[in-house]
C-alpha positions as CSV (number, residue, x, y, z in Angstrom):
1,X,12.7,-24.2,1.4
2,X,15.5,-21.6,0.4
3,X,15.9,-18.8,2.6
4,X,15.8,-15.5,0.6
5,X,18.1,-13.3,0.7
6,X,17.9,-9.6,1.3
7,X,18.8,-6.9,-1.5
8,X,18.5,-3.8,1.1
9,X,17.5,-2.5,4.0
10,X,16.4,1.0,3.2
11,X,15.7,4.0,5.3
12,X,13.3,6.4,4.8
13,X,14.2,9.0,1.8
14,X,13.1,12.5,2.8
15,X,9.9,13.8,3.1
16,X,7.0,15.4,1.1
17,X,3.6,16.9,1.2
18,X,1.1,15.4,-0.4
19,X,-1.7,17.7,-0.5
20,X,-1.7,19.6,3.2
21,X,-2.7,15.9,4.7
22,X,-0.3,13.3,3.7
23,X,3.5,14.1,4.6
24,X,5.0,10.6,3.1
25,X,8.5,9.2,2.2
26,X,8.4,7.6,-1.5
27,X,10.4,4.6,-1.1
28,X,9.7,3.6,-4.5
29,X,10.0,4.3,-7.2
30,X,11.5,7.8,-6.8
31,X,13.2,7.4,-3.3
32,X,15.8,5.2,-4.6
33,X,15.6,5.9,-8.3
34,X,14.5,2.1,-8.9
35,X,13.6,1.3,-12.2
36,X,9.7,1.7,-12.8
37,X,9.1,-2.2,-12.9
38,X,11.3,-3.8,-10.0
39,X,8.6,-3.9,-7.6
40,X,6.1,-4.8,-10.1
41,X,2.8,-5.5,-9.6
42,X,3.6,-2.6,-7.0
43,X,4.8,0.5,-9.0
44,X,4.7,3.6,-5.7
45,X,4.6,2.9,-2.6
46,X,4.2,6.1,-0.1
47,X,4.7,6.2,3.5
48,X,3.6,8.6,5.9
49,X,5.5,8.0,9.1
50,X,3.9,9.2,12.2
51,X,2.7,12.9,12.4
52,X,0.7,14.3,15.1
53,X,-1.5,17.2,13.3
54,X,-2.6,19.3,15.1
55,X,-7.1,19.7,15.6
56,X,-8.4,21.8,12.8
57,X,-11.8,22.2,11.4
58,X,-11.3,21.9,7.7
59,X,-9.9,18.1,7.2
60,X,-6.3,18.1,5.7
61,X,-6.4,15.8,2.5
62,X,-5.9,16.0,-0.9
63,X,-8.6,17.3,-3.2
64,X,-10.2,16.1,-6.7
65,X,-7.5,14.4,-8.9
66,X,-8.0,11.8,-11.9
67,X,-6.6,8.3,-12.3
68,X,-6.5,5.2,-14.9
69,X,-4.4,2.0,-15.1
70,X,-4.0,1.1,-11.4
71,X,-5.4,0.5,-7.7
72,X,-5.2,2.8,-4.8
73,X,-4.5,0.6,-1.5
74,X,-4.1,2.4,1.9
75,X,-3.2,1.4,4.9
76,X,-4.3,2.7,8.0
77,X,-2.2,2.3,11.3
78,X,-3.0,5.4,13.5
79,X,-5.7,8.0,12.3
80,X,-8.7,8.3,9.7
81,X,-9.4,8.7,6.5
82,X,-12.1,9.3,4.1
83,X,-12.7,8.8,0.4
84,X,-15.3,10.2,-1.8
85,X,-14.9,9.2,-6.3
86,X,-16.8,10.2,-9.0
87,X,-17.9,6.3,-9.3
88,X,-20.1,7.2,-6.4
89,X,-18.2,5.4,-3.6
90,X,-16.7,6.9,-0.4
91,X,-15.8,5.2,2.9
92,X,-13.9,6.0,6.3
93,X,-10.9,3.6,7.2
94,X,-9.9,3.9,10.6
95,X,-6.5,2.3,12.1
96,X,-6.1,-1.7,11.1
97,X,-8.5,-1.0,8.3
98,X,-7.4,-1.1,4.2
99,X,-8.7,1.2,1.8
100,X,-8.4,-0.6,-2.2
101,X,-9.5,1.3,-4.8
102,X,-9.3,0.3,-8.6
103,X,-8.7,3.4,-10.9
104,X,-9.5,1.2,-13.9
105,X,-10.6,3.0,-16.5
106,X,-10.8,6.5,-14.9
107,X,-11.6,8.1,-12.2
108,X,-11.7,11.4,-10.1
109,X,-11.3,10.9,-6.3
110,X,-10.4,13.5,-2.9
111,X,-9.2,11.6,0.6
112,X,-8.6,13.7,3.4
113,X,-8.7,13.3,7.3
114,X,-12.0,12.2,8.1
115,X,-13.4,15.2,10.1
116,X,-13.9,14.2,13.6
117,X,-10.5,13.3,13.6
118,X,-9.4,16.3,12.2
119,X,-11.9,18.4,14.6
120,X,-9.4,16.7,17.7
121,X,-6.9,16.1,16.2
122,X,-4.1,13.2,16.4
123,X,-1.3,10.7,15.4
124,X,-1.7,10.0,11.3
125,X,0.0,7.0,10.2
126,X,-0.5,5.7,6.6
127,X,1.0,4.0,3.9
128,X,-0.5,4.0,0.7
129,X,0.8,1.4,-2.2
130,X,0.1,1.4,-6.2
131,X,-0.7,-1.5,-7.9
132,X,-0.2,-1.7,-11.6
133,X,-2.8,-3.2,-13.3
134,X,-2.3,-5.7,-16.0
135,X,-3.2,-3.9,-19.4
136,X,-6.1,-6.7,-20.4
137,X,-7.9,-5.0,-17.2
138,X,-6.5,-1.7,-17.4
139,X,-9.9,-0.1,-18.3
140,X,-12.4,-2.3,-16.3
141,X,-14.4,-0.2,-14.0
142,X,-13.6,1.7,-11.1
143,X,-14.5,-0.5,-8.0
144,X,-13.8,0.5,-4.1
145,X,-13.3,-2.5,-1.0
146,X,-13.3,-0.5,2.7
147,X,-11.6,-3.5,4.4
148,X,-12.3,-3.4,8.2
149,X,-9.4,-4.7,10.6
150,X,-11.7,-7.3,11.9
151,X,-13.1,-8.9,7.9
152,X,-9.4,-9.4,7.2
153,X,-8.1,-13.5,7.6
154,X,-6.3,-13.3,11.4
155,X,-4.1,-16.4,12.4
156,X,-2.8,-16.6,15.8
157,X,1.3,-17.6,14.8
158,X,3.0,-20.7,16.5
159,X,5.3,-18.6,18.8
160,X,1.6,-18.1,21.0
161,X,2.5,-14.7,21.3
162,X,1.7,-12.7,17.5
163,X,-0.6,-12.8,14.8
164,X,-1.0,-12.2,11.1
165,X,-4.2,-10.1,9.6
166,X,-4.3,-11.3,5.7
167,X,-5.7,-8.6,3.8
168,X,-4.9,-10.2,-0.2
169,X,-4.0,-13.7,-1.0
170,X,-2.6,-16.5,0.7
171,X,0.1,-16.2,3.6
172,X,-0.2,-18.9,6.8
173,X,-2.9,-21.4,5.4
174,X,-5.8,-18.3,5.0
175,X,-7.2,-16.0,2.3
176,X,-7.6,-12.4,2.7
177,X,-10.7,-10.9,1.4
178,X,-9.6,-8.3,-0.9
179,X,-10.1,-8.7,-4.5
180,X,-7.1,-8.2,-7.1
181,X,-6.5,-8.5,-10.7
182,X,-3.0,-10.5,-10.5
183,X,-1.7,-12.1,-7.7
184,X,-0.8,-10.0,-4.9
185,X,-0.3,-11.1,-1.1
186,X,-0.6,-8.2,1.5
187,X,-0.9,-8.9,5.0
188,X,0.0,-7.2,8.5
189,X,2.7,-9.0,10.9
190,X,2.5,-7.9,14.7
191,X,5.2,-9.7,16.6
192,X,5.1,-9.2,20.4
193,X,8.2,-9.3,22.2
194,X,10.3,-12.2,21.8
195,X,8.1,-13.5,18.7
196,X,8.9,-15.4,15.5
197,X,7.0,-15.6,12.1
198,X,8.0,-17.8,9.6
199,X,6.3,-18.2,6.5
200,X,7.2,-18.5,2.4
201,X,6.4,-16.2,-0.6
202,X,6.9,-17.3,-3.9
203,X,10.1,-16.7,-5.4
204,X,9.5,-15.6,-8.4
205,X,7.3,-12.6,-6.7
206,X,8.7,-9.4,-6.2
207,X,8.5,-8.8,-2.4
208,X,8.8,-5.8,0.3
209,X,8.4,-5.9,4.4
210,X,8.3,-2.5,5.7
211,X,8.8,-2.0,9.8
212,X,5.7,0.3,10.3
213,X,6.3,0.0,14.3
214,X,9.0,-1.3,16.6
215,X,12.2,-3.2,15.1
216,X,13.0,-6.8,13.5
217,X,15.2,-9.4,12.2
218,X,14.2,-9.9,8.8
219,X,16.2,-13.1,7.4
220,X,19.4,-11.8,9.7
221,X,19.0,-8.3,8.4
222,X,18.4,-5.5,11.2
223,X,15.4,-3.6,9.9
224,X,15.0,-0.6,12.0
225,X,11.1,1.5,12.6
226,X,9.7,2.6,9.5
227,X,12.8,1.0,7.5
228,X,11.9,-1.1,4.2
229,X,13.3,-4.6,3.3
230,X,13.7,-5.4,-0.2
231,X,13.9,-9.0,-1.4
232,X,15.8,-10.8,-4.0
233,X,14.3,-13.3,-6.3
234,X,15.9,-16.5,-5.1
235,X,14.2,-18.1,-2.3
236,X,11.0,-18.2,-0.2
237,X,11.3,-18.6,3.1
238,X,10.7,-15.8,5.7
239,X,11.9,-15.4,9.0
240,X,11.6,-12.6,11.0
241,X,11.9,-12.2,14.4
242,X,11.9,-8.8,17.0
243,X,12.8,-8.7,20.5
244,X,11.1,-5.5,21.2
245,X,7.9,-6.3,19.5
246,X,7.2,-4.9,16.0
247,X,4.1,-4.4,13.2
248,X,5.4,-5.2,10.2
249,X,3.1,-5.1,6.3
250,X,4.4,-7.5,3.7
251,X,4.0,-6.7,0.1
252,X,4.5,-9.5,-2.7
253,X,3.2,-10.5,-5.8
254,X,3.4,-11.7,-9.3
255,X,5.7,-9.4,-11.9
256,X,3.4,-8.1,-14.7
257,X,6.2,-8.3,-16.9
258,X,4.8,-5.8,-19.4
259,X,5.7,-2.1,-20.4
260,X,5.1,0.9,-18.6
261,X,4.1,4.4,-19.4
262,X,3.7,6.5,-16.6
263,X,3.0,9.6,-16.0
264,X,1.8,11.8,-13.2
265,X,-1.8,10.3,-11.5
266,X,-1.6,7.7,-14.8
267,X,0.2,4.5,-15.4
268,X,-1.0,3.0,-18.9
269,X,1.4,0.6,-20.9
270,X,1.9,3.0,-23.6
271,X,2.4,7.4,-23.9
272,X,-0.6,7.7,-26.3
273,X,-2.6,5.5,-23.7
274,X,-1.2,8.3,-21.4
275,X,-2.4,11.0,-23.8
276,X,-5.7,9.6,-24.2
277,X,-6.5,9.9,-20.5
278,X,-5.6,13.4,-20.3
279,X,-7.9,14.0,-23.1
280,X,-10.6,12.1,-21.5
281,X,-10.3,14.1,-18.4
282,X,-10.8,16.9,-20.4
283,X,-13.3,15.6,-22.0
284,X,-15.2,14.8,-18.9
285,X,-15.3,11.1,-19.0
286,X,-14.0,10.7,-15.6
287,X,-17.1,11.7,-14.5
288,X,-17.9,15.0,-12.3
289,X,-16.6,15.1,-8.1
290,X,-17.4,18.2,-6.2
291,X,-14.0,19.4,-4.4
């Protein structure tokens, strides 16, 4: 196998409230003013860095907003989170679990500190990725997968000392339980002191390893905490390495290769499509979600 080569190693742009819950770094697409579809299938991808908030009796979050055209996925490392939609799902991810959430063809959701955690208070540590969806299932209906930490594909790697928790398509001979509409491949690296993964990803997909803990070698590329490595198209094979230890979440799949029209909590193909959301928000057809 070719070794693929590294494009950058970026640190963290600055940071941002998202509601009062979610203080995040927006790598992509705005943090580095990439173009809309480099990443694609992944079109945002938002990281909240450690915080420790303080206890508080009304959860932090982010109340009622709309989406269309994409998935939700977050990732839980330290802290909780809830999610209630106007689909009628909700769910509590706690750290090592995956939240994956398909907008499809509309609907309103809140997420916020789930509330005993908020009531003591804590370390929140989150990343939370878009994925575009391909415009033949751009409207199929909204759908939610809680992914606990322990339903996720874990392979003990050959250095004896890490393991690898699959959450999306194939990476070190096992499937991850998550659903998707194109081929995606998420997963969760933690490297112990002194350990070694090796593994491939297609070269044709576009591909991301962010350091969410500790420090690695990625390919012969220092990649510092909460740094994120960007791939180039032109080889598959991975090696990372870390002599500290490090948890690391790889991100790759297949390019959509089709337009996009984005535009605030919507990302259609086309600006009427984007229109015609906003209308059917207005309209109600999103459905009704108490704040």
């Amino acid at each position: 196998m070719t070794k693929r080569s590294v494009e950058a190693v970026l640190a963290p742009p600055a940071p941002h409230m998202v509601g009062d819950g979610f203080r995040v770094h927006n790598f992509f697409p705005g943090g580095y003013n990439m173009e809309q579809d480099r990443l694609s299938p992944f079109f945002m991808l938002d990281y909240n860095a450690p915080v420790d908030f303080g206890p508080r009796e009304e959860p932090r979050g982010v109340g009622v907003h709309p989406h269309r055209g994409f998935e939700t996925v977050t990732f839980a490392f330290q802290g909780s989170v809830a999610h209630h939609d106007s689909a009628g799902h909700s769910g509590v991810i706690n750290a090592g679990d995956v939240q994956w959430m398909t907008a499809g063809s509309g609907v309103l959701h809140k997420e916020y500190h789930e509330r005993e955690f908020s009531r003591k208070g804590g370390v929140f540590h989150m990343a939370q990725l878009w994925v575009n969806l391909p415009a033949k299932h751009k409207m199929e209906a909204p759908r939610y997968q809680g992914i606990k930490r322990d339903e996720m594909a874990q392979v003990q790697l050959p250095d004896g000392k890490s393991e690898v928790r699959v959450v999306a398509g194939s990476l070190f001979g096992v499937t991850g339980p998550a659903k998707t509409w194109s081929p995606v491949i998420a997963a969760v690296l933690d490297l112990t002191a002194g350990g070694e993964a090796r593994f491939n990803l297609p070269a044709s997909y576009n591909s991301v390893v962010l350091v969410v803990k500790g420090a690695a070698s990625v390919n012969g590329h220092d990649a510092p905490t909460d740094n994120l490595v960007v791939f180039r198209n032109d080889g598959e094979e991975v090696v990372v390495t870390s002599s500290i230890g490090a948890t690391l979440l790889v991100l790759s799949g297949e390019p959509l290769n089709e337009p996009i029209a984005a535009y605030g909590p919507f990302v259609m193909n086309t600006y009427d499509e984007i229109k015609q959301a906003f209308a059917d928000v207005s309209a109600g057809k999103f459905g009704v979600l108490e704040d």
